[in-house]
N, C-alpha and C positions, 0 to 999 in steps of 0.2 A: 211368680217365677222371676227371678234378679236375672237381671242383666248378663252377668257373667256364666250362669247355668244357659240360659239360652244359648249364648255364643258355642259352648262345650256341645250344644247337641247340636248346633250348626256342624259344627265342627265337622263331631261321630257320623252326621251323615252323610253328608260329602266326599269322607272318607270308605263311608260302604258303597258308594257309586264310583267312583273311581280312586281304588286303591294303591294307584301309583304317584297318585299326587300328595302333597303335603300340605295342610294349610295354617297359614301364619295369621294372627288377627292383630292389627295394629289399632293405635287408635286415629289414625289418618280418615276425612271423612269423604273418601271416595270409594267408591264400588265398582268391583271388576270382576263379573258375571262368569261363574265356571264355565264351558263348555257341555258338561250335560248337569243340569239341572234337576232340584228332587223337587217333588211334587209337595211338599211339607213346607217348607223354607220359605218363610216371605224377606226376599233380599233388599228388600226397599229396606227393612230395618237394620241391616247390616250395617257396622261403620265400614270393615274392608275388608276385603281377604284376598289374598295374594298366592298363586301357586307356583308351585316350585317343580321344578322336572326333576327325573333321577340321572338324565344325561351328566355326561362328563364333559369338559370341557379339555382339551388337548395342544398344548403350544408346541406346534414342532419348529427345529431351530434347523439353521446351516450344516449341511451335516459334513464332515472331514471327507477333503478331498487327494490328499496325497501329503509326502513328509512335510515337501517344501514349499506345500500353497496352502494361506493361510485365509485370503481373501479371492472372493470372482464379482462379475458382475451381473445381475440381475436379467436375463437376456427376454426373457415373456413368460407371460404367467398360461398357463392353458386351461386353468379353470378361475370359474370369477366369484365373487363372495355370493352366499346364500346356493350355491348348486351346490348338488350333492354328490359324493363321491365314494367310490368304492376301494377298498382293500389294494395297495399296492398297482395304485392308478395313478399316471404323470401329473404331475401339479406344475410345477416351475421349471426352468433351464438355469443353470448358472454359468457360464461363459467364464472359462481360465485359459491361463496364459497357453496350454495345450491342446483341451479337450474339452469339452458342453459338458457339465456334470447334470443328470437329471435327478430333481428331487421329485419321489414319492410317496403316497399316505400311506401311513404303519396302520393306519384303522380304519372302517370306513365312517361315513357322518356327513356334515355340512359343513364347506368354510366358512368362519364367523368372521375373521380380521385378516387382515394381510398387512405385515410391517415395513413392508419396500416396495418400493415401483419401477418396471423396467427402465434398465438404466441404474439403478443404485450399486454402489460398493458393498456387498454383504460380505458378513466376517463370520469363519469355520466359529458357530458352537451359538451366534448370533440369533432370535427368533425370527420365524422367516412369514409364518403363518401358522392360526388359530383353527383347531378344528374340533367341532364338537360329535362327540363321539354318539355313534347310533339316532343323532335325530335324523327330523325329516326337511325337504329343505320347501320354504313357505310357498305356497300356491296363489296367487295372485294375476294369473294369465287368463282365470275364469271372468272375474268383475270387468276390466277391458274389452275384453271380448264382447261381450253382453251390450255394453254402452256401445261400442262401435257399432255392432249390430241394430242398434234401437236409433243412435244417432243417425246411420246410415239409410233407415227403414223411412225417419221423416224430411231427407236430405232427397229421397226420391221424387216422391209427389212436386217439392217446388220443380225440381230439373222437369219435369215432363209438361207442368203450365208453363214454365218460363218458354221451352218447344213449341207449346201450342199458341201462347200468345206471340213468338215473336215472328209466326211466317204471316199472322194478318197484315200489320203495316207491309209487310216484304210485298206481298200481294196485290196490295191498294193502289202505291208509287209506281211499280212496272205498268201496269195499266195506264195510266196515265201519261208516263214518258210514253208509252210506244203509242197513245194517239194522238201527240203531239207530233210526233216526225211522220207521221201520216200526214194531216194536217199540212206542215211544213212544205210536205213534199208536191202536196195538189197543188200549191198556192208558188210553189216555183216550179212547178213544171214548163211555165212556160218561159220561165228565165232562168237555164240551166246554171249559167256562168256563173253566176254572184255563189249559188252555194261550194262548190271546190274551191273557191279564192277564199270563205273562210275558214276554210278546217284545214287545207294544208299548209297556213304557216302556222296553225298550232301542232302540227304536228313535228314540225322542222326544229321548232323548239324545245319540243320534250327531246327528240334525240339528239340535239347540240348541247345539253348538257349533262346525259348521262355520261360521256366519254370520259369528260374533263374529271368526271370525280372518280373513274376507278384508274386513269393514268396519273393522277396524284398522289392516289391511294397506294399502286405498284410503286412509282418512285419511292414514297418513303421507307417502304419496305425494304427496295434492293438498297437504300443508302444505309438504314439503320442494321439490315440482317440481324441472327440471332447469336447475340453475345452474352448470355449467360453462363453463373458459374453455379456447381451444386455444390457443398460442401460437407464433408462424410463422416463423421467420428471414427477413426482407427477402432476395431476391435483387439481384443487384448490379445488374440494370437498373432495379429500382424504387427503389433506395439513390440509383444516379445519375442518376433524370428529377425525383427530390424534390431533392436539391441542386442540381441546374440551375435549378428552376423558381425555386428560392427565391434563387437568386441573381441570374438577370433581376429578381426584385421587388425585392431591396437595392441591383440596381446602376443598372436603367434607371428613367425616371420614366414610368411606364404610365398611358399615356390610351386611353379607347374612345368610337370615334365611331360610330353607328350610322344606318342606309338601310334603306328595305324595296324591294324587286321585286317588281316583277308578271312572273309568267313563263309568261304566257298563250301568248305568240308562240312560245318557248322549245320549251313543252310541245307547242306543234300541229306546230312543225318538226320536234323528235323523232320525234312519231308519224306523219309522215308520211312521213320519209325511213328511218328508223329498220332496216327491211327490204332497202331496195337498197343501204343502209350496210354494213348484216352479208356480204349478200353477197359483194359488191365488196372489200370491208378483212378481213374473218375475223373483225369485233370489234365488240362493241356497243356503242354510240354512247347515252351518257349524259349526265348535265348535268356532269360533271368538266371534260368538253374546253371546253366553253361557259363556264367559270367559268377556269380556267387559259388560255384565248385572251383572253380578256376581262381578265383579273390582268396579263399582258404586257403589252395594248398600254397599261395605266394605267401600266404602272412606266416602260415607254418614254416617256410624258408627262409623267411627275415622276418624275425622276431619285435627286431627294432620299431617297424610298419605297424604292428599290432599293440604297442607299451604308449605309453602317457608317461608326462612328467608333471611330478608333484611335490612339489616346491624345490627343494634341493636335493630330491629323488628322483629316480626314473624306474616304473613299475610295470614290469615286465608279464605278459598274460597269457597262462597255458590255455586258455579256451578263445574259440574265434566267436564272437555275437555280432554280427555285422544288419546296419540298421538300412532299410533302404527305404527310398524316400518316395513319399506316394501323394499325389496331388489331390488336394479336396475344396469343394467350395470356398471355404473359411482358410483355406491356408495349405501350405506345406506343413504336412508330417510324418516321421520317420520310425515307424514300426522296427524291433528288432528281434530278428532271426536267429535265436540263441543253438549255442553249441553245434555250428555248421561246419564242423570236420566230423560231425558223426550224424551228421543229415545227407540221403540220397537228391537226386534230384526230383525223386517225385514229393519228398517230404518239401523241397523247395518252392514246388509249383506248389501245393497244396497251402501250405502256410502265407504266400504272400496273397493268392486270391481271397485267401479270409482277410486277412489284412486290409486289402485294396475293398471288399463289402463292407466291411466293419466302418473303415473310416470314410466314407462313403454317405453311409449313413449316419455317419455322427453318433455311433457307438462304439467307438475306440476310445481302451479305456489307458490308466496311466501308466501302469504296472506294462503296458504292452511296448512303452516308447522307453521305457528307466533302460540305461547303461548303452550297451552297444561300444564294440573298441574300434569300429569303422564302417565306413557307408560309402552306398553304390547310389550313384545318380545319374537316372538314363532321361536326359534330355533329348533324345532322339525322337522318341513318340509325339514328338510335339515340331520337332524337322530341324532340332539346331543341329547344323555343319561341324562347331568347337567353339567351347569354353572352359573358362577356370571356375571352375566350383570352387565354392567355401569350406573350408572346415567346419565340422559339427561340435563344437566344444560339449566334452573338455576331451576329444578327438585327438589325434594327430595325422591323419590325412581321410581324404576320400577321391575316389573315382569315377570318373566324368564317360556317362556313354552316349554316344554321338549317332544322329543318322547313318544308316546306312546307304552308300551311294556308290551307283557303277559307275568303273570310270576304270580306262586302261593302265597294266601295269605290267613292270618284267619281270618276270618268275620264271622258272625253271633254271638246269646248268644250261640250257641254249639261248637265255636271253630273249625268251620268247616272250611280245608285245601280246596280251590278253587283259579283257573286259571281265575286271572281279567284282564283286558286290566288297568295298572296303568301308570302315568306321574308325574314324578317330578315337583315341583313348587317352585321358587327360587326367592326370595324379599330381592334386595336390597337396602338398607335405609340409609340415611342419620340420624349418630348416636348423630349427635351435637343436632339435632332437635327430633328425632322421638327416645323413647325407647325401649327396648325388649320387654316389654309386650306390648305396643300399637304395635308392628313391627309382634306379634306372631298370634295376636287376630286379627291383620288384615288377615293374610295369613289365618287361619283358617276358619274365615266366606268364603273365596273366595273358599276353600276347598267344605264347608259344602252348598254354593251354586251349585258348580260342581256333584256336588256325588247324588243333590237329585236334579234336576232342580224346583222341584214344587215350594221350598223355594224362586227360584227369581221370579216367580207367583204369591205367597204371599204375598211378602216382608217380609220376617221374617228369 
């Protein structure tokens, strides 16, 4: 029988025992032992054979994350090479200048390679990582285990002699010292004195020099204290709300016009409907909805408040999309509330508490922050008194809301001295576009609808 017939029924039967495999015959002279073996087959005379799986192998790349990001950064990986993974399960984070984009696996299988390390620039369309489709991921927790176990087993026996042998000496020496100071002791009983003259100056001198070294120790401490510095890498959302911000200051001309409220009325409608609201809507009814109904019907009264200027245009917007701004670990961002002259206020309260969960969690996505013609930022919840908020480019103003604080004022036609719950209101505009009186008249309607809510019921 030649050589090369032998090999051919190597081959045939290797193949009717496992017929998923392929096998290649080189002429290379090492041997690599199938997994299940035929009872026929002497492999010592094999030269090699090599098997091939039918898995696929799978490069999944960067996947597009919105028009105008083209690159993120690598933020952590959550699964590690050789684990196995299932169908439409988190692999990596990618960290952009808005939002964490999560990548995950279109198939299930085993990660084989990973092309970046937390930390790296990856680019939309870039490979990000290798996955092999439908394997298994390799088992290797058995053999360790086994060894530790067995290492463990003869690591025993020395610990319990080294026990046994090490209390004999212990044993032998105490005996000895204590019939020594017996001893000692018959032999000066009858001359008490000499023995306290020699142990108490050695005692005098263990404690005269424990002191000296932990008052040494404290001085250097209180001289040197802890002046340490850590230092942090900018994540790319606070890299891009600092270059935004500073570019509304270089581009637009920032004025702030400020109001105060009385939201006496405000606070007693709340609390009195506040109950059959929750009910009836599933949502609680806060001063948001009363400030974003009242932000619409002013931008519907000046127009100008609501338009952008674009380049040697000025572009005027029938629809109000006002973005308000909601704080998250990683950063400020600003969700926008589309088409809020045909939202009630329970559609108000309902859309920002998703908002506020969403980004929260760090699944707020892009498409939720795109556009917006103006924003509402309530710095109150956090106890500022007044400030000037920034423009949200490519904005042309936004609205600044303040703590609420009682504190006396005159009201009524009698001039009567009363303790109102009142809030600062602070509008800042862009002065190339929007004037002082259009910038004044806007803030005041948004007044004159807080102070009396029935006006946004009316529309008037």
């Amino acid at each position: 029988m030649s050589k090369l017939n032998y090999l051919r029924c190597v081959n045939h039967a290797i193949k009717r025992q496992t017929p998923r495999l392929v096998v290649n015959v080189s002429t290379i002279s090492t041997l690599t032992k199938p997994a299940v073996s035929h009872p026929r087959v002497n492999y010592s005379k094999v030269q090699n054979i090599r098997f091939y799986s039918s898995e696929k192998k799978l490069v999944v790349n960067v996947p597009s994350m919105a028009e105008s990001i083209s690159e993120g950064t690598l933020q952590t990986w959550h699964k590690n090479v050789n684990e196995q993974v299932k169908t439409d399960e988190l692999i990596a984070s990618i960290e952009t200048d808005k939002i964490v984009v999560e990548v995950r696996t279109p198939e299930s299988g085993v990660i084989v390679e990973v092309a970046s390390q937390p930390g790296d620039t990856v680019k939309v369309g870039d490979p990000l990582f290798t996955l092999l489709v439908g394997g298994a991921a390799p088992q290797k927790s058995a053999e360790p285990k086994t060894e530790e176990k067995a290492a463990a087993k003869k690591e025993e026996p020395k610990e319990v002699k080294s026990k046994k042998e090490t209390p004999a000496p212990q044993k032998t020496e105490p005996k000895k010292e204590k019939e020594q100071p017996l001893k000692n002791e018959e032999k000066s009983s009858p001359a008490p004195t000499p023995a306290p003259q020699k142990t108490e100056p050695k005692k005098e001198t263990t404690t005269t020099t424990t002191p000296t070294t932990t008052t040494t120790a404290g001085a250097s401490t209180s001289d040197s204290g802890n002046r340490t510095e850590t230092r942090v890498p900018m994540n790319r959302m606070r890299l891009r709300i600092a270059e935004r911000l500073k570019s509304a200051q270089n581009t637009y001309a920032l004025l702030t016009t400020f109001q105060e409220a009385d939201l006496k009325n405000l606070i007693e409608l709340r609390n009195e409907f506040k109950d059959d609201f929750l009910k009836k809507h599933g949502v609680k009814l806060g001063f948001m909805s009363a400030f974003v109904k009242a932000a619409t019907a002013a931008l519907v009264d000046q127009p100008t408040v609501n338009a952008v200027i674009s380049g040697n245009e000025i572009v005027y917007r029938d629809f109000v999309d006002i973005s308000v701004a909601v704080a998250t670990p990683r950063g400020l961002v600003v969700p926008v509330l589309r088409n809020c002259e045909k939202m009630s206020f329970a559609d108000v309260e309902r859309q920002i508490q998703q908002y506020g969960e969403t980004a929260r969690n760090g699944q707020i996505k892009m498409e939720d922050m795109a556009g917006g013609t103006f924003t509402i930022s309530n710095g109150g919840v956090y106890g500022s008194l007044l400030g000037t908020p920034i423009i949200n480019p490519p904005q042309s103003a936004i609205l600044g809301m303040h703590s609420i604080i009682k504190r006396p004022v005159v009201v009524g036609p009698l001039d009567q001295v009363e303790v109102r719950p009142m809030m600062y209101l602070a509008l800042t505009y862009d002065h190339r576009l929007i004037d002082g009186r259009e910038a004044v008249t806007f803030l005041r309607k948004i007044k004159a609808g807080i102070e009396d809510p029935r006006r946004l019921l009316l529309g008037v």
